[in-house]
TITIMAR-473654 format. One line per 2 residues: number of its first residue (from 1); for each residue x negated, y, z negated of C-alpha. Coordinates in nm, 2 decimals. Each point is the difference from the previous one (the first is absolute). Layout:
<drendrens>
NUM) X:Y:Z; ...
</drendrens>
This chain:
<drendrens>
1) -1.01:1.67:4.32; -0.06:-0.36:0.05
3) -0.16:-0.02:-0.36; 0.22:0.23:-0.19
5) 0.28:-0.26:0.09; -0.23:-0.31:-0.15
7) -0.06:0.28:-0.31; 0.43:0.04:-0.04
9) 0.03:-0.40:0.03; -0.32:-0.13:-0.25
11) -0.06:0.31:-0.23; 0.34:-0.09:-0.19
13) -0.11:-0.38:0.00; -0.33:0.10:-0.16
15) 0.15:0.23:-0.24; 0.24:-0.27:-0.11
17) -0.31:-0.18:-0.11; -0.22:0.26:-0.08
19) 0.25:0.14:-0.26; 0.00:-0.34:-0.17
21) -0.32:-0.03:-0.08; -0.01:0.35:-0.11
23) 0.31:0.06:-0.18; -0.08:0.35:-0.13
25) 0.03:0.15:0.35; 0.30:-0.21:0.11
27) 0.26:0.28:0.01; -0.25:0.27:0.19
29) -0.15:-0.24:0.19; 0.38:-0.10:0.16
31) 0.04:0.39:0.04; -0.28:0.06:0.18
33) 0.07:-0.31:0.27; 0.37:0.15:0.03
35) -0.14:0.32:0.09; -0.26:-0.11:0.27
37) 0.32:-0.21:0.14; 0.20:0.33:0.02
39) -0.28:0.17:0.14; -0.04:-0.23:0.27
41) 0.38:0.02:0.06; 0.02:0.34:0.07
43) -0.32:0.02:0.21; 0.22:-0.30:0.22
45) 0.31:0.23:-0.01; -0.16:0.34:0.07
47) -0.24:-0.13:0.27; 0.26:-0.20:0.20
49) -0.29:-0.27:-0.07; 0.10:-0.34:0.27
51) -0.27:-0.24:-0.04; 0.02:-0.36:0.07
53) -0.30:-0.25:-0.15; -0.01:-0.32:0.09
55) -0.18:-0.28:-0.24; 0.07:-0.31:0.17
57) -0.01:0.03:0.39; 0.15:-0.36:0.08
59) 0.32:0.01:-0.27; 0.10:0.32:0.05
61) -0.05:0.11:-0.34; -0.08:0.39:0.00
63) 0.10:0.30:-0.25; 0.24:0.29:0.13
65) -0.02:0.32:-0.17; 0.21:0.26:0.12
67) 0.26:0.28:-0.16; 0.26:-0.29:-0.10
69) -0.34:-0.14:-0.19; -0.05:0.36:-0.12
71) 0.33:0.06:-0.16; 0.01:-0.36:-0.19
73) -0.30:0.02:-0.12; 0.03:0.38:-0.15
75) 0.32:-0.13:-0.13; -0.20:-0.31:-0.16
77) -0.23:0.25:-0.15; 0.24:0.26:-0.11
79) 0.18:-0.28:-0.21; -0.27:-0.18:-0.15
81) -0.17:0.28:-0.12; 0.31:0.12:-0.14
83) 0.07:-0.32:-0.17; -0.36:0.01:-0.14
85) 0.06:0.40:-0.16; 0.29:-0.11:-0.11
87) -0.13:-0.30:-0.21; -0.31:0.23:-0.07
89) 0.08:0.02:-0.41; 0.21:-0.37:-0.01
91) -0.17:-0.27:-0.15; -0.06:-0.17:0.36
93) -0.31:-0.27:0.03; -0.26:0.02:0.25
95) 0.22:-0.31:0.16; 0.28:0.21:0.04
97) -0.27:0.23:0.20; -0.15:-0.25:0.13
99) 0.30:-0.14:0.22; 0.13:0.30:0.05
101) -0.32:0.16:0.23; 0.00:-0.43:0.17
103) 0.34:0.12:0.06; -0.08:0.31:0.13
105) -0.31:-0.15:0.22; 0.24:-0.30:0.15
107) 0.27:0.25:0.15; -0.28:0.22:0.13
109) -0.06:-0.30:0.20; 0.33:-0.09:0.08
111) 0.05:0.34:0.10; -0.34:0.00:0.25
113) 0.08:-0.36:0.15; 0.11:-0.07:0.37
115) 0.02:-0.38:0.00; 0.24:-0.30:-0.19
117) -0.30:-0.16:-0.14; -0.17:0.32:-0.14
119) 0.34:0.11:-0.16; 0.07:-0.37:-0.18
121) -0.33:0.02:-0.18; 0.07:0.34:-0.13
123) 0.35:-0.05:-0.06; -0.09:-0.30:-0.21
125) -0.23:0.23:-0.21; 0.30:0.23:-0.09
127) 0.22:-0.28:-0.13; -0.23:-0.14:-0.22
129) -0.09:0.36:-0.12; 0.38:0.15:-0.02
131) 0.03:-0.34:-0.19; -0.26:0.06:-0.23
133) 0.13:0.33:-0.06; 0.39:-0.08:-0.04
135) -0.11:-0.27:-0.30; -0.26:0.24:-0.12
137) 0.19:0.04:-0.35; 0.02:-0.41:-0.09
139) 0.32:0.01:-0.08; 0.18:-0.30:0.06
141) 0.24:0.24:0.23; -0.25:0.16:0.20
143) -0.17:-0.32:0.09; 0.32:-0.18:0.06
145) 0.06:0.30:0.26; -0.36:0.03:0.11
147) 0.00:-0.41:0.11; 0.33:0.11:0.16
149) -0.16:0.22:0.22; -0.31:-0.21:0.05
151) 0.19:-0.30:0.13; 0.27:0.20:0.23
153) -0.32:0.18:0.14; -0.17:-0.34:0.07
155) 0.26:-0.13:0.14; 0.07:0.29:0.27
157) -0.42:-0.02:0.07; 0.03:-0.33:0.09
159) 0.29:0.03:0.25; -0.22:0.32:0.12
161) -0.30:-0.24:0.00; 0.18:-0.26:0.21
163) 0.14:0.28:0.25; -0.46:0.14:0.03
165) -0.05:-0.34:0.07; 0.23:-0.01:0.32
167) -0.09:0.28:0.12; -0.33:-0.12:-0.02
169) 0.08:-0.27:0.21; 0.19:0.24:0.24
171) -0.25:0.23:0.07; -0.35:-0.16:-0.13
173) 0.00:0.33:-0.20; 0.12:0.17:-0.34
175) 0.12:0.35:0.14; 0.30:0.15:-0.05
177) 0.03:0.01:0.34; 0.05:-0.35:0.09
179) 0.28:-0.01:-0.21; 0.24:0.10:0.32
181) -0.14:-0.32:0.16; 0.04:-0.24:-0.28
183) 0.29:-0.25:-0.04; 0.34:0.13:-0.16
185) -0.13:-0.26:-0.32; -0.29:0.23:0.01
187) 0.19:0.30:-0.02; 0.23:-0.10:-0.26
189) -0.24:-0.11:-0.21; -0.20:0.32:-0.01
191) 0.29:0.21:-0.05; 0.18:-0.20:-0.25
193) -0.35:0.00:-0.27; -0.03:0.39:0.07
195) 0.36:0.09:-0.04; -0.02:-0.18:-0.30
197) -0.32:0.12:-0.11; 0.15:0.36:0.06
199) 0.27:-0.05:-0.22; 0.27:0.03:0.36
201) 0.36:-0.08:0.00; 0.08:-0.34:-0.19
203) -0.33:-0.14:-0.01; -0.12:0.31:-0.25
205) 0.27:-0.13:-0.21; -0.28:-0.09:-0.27
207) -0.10:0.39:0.02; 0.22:0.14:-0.27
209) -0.04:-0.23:-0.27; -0.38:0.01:0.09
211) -0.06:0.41:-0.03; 0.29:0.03:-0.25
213) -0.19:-0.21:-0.24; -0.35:0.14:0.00
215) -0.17:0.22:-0.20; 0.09:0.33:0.21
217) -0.35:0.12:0.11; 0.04:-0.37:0.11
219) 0.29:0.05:0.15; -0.11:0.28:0.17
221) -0.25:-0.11:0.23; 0.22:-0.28:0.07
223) 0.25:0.21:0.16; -0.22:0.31:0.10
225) -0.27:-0.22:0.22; 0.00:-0.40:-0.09
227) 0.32:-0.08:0.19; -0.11:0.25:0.32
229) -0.29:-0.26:0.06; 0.27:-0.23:0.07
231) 0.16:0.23:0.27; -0.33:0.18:0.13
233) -0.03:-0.30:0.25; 0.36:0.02:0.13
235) -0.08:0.36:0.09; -0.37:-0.09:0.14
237) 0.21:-0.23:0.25; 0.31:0.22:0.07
239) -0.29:0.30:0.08; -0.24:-0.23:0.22
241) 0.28:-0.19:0.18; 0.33:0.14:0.06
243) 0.16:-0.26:0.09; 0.08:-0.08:-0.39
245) 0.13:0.37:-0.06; 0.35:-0.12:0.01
247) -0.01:-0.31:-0.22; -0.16:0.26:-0.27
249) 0.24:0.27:0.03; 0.29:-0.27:-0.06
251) -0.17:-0.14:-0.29; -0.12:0.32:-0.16
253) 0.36:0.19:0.03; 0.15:-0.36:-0.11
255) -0.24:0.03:-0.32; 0.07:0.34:-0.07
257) 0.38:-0.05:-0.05; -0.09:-0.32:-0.17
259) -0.22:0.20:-0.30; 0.24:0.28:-0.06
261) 0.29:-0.34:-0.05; -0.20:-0.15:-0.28
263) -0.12:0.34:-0.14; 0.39:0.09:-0.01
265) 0.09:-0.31:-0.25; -0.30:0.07:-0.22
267) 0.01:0.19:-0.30; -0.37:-0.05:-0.14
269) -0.18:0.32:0.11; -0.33:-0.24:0.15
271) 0.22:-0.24:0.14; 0.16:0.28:0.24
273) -0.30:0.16:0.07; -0.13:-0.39:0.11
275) 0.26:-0.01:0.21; -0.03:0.34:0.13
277) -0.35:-0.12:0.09; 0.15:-0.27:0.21
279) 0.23:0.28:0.19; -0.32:0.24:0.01
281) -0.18:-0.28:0.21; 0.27:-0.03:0.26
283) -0.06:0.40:0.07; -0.37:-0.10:0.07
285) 0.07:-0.24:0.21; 0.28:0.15:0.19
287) -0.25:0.23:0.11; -0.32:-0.19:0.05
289) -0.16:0.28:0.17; -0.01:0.28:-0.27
291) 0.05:-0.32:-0.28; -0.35:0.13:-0.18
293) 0.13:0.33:-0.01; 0.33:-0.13:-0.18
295) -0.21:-0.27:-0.21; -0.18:0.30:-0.13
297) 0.26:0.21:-0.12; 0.22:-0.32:-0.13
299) -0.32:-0.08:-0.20; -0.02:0.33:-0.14
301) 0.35:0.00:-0.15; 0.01:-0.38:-0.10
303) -0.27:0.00:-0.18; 0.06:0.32:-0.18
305) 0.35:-0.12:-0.08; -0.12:-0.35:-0.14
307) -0.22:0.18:-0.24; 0.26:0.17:-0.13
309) 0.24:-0.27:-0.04; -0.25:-0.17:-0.24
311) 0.07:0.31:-0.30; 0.35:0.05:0.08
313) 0.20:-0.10:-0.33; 0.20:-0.24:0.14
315) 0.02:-0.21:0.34; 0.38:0.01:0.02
317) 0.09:0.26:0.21; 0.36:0.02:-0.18
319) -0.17:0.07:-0.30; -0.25:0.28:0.14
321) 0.29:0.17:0.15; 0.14:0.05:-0.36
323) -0.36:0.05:-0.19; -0.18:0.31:0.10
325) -0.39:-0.01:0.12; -0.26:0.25:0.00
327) 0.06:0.31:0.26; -0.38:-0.07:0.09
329) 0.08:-0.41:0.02; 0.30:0.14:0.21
331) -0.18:0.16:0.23; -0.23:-0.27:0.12
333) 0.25:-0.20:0.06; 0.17:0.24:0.27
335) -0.30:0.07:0.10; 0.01:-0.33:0.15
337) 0.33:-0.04:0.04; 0.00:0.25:0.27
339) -0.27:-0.06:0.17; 0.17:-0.36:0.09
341) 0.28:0.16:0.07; -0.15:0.23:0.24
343) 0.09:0.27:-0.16; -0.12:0.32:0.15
345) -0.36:0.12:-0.15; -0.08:-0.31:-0.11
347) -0.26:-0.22:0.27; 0.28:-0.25:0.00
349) 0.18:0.25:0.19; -0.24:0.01:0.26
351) -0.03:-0.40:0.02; 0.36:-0.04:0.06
353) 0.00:0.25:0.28; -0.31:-0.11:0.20
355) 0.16:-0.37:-0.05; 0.33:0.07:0.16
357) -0.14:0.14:0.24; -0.08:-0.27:0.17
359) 0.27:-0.17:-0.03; 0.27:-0.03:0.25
361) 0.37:0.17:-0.06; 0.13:-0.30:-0.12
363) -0.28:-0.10:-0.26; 0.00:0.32:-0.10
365) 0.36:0.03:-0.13; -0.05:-0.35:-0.16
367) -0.32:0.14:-0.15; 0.20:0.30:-0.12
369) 0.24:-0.17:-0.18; -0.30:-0.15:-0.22
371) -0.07:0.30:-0.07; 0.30:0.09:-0.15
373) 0.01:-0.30:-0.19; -0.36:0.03:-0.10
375) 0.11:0.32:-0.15; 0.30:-0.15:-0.18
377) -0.27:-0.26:-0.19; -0.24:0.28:-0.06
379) 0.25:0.26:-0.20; 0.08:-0.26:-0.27
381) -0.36:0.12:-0.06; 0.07:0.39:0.11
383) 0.29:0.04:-0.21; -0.14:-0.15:-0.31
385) 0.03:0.29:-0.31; -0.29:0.15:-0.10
387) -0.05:0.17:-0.37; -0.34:0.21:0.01
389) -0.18:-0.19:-0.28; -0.34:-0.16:0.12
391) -0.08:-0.37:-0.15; -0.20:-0.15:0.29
393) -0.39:-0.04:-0.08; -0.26:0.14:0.23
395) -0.11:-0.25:0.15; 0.31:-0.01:0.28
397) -0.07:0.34:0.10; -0.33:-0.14:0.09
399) 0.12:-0.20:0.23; 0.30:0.13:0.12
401) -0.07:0.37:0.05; -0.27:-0.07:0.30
403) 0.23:-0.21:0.18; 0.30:0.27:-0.07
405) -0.27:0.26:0.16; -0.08:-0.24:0.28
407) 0.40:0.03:0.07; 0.01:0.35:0.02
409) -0.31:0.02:0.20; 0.03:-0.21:0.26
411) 0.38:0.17:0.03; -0.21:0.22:0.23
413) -0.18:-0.24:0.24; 0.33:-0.02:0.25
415) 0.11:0.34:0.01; 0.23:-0.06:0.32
417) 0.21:-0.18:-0.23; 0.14:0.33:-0.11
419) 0.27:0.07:0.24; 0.34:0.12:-0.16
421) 0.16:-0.28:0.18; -0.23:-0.28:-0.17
423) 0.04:0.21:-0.33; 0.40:0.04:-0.02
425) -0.02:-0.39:0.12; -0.20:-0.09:-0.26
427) 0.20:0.26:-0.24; 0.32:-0.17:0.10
429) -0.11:-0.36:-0.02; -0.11:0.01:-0.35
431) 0.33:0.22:-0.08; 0.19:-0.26:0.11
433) -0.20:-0.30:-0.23; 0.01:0.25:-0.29
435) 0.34:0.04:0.02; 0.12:-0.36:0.03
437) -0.25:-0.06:-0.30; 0.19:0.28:-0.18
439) 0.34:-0.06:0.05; 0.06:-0.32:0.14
441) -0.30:-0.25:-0.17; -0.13:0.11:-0.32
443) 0.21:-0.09:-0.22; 0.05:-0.35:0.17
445) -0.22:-0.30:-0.15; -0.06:-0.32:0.29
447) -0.18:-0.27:-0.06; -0.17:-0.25:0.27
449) -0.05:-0.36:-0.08; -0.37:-0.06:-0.01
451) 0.02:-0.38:0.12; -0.18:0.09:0.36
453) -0.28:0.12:-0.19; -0.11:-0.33:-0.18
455) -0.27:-0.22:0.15; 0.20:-0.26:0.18
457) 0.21:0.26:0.19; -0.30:0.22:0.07
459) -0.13:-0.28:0.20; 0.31:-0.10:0.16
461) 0.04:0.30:0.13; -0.38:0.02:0.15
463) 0.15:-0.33:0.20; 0.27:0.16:0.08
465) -0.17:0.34:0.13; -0.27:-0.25:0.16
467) 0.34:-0.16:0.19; 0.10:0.34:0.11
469) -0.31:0.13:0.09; -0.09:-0.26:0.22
471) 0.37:0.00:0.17; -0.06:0.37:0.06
473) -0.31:-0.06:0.17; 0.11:-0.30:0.23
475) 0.28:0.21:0.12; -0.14:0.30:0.06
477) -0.25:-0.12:0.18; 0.23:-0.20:0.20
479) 0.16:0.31:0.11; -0.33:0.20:0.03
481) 0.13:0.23:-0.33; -0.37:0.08:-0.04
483) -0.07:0.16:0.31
</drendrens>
């Protein structure tokens, strides 16, 4: 086991470069590496695989793979490969491939690592290759928004990289688990350059801008696995040392009320499912104990939807509402529509289920009324009109029809889920954000000032979060909040 987890981590680097210098076998090549990762992934999930490795005994730098690793990294592979199929018969360069299976490889590690220092290499990998790919079409746009991305990225790594290095000091070691016994500079450090890695609360305020304006296959593995490699550390700790269970659950009901806000003001169709993404993560980390479970079936849909959005006719949802689509474009939208709003034989069904679940009474009803006003974003796409007459070319359906079948499949891997009272729940939530959609909001046009989204206020608000963050700590620990 202990070298099929070096394979998942250095096959995709060797691809990347492999592929290069053989361009003719770029697009199989990256295939092929996506499916060894996804085979790995379910041998992890179905084996209840929990193996620790340890590569530097004195620093406390060691690999973790367990079924939280299991479900990112099949959710990695399900999306990449995806995004490959779908760009199969586009006029993509090897480069394109080439970062995309670098990509692929770095979150595999990400996804595999146990320790600060281990996850600041490979998160550093990521940026440069989500970068690479968010500029990939040289237009003076895209690169303005890929060096965007780049510097708010470095600039969160290097708080992050600041926060390693006290823990360092703390605890003469890199492990996650000497976070609890670091300083509350430590701790806010840390937290503040993943939660804005992740794309969390205000400091993922340069998320919509950054998915909205990608190509969409681009866009879709920014939302369906790049951003999770922000938060899969948050859920490492909240799973390996309790104490921080609280802290998450605040932050991650905080950001999923946050998302659906900016997704309600939006009226570009990528823009709302950016900042649907942002209200997706706080699900995940609400409930960092089934979190791979939910990153899976938010992958799924979010990346199926982003694919889409890129041969819709129009990105203003105003004017889709009054300009018919395809009944087979149509489809595929509510096909991930649904699922996100854990609508009943869908897998995101399930994934809302299990997560509240473990949530107490209180989170739950919080939780709940996300859902309902996850469901009033998601019928602006529901209700759109449909006229039977087929113009999308074929190569979306390569893409998008494994991931709808992954949806429909994995439906069946929680059957307890299917208790009427979780069904007329479920039934009833999304009734109720249909209907205010319907009859209260669709007609309505809002608009949010976009001034919180340019550089200088992004990075205000990281100081500003740092502030907080490190408040938070101090006085909870003053008043043993952790324990």
């Amino acid at each position: 086991m202990t070298n099929l987890t070096i394979i998942a981590i250095f096959l995709p680097l060797f691809s990347g470069f492999l592929i290069y210098l053989i361009p003719k076998i770029d697009r199989l090549f990256c295939l092929l590496t996506v499916s060894i990762s996804a085979i790995y992934s379910i041998y992890i999930i179905l084996n209840n695989v929990n193996l620790s490795i340890q590569l530097l005994d004195n620093f406390g730098v060691k690999l973790l793979v367990n079924n939280l690793s299991g479900y990112f990294i099949l959710t990695n592979a399900l999306v990449t490969g995806a995004v490959i199929l779908y760009c199969w018969q586009t006029e993509k360069k090897t480069f394109f491939y080439t970062q995309a299976i670098i990509l692929h490889g770095s979150m595999n590690a990400v996804f595999v690592s146990a320790d600060f220092l281990s996850v600041y290499v490979a998160l550093e990998v990521v940026g440069i290759s989500a970068f690479l790919l968010v500029s990939y079409p040289r237009t003076d746009r895209s690169i303005w928004v890929g060096l965007r991305y780049l510097f708010t990225s470095n600039i969160a790594m290097l708080f992050y990289l600041m926060g390693t290095i006290l823990v360092y000091k703390s605890n003469q070691s890199f492990a996650f688990e000497g976070l609890i016994n670091s300083t509350p500079e430590a701790i806010a450090l840390i937290f503040l350059g993943l939660l804005t890695k992740g794309g969390i609360f205000i400091s993922g305020l340069w998320l919509p801008l950054t998915h909205a304006e990608s190509e969409s296959p681009v866009s879709a593995i920014l939302s369906g696995v790049v951003v999770k490699a922000g938060i899969f550390p948050l859920l490492r700790c909240a799973v390996i040392m309790e104490d921080f269970n609280n802290f998450i659950h605040i932050v991650g009901i905080a950001t999923a009320f946050f998302g659906i806000f900016y997704a309600f003001f939006s009226q570009d169709t990528k823009r709302i499912l950016a900042s649907s993404t942002v209200s997706q993560l706080g699900w995940i980390l609400v409930a960092p104990q089934v979190g791979g479970y939910y990153a899976l079936a938010h992958g799924l849909a979010k990346a199926n939807l982003f694919m889409v959005s890129g041969v819709l006719p129009s990105r203003n949802i105003q004017e889709l509402q009054n300009r018919a689509i395809s009944t087979r474009l149509w489809l595929t939208l509510v096909v991930g529509s649904l699922s996100i709003c854990g609508f009943p034989l869908f897998y995101g069904f399930c994934a809302k289920t299990l997560a509240l679940k473990s949530l107490s009474s209180t989170e739950e009803l919080l939780m709940n009324i996300s859902a309902v006003g996850t469901a009033m974003i998601y019928a602006k796409f529901i209700f759109l009109p449909s006229d039977g007459i087929d113009r999308v070319k074929s190569n979306l359906w390569w893409g998008v029809i494994p991931l709808m079948g992954a949806i429909f499949v994995a439906n069946f891997l929680y059957l307890p889920a299917y208790t009427p009272l979780n069904i007329l729940k479920a039934l009833g939530l999304n009734a109720i954000g249909f209907a205010l959609h319907l009859f209260l909001f669709r007609k309505m046009v809002f608009t949010l000032s976009r001034y919180f989204e340019e550089v200088e206020q992004i990075i205000g608000m990281m100081i500003l979060m740092l502030v907080v963050l490190f408040w938070m700590v101090v006085s909870w620990s003053s008043v043993s909040f952790f324990a």
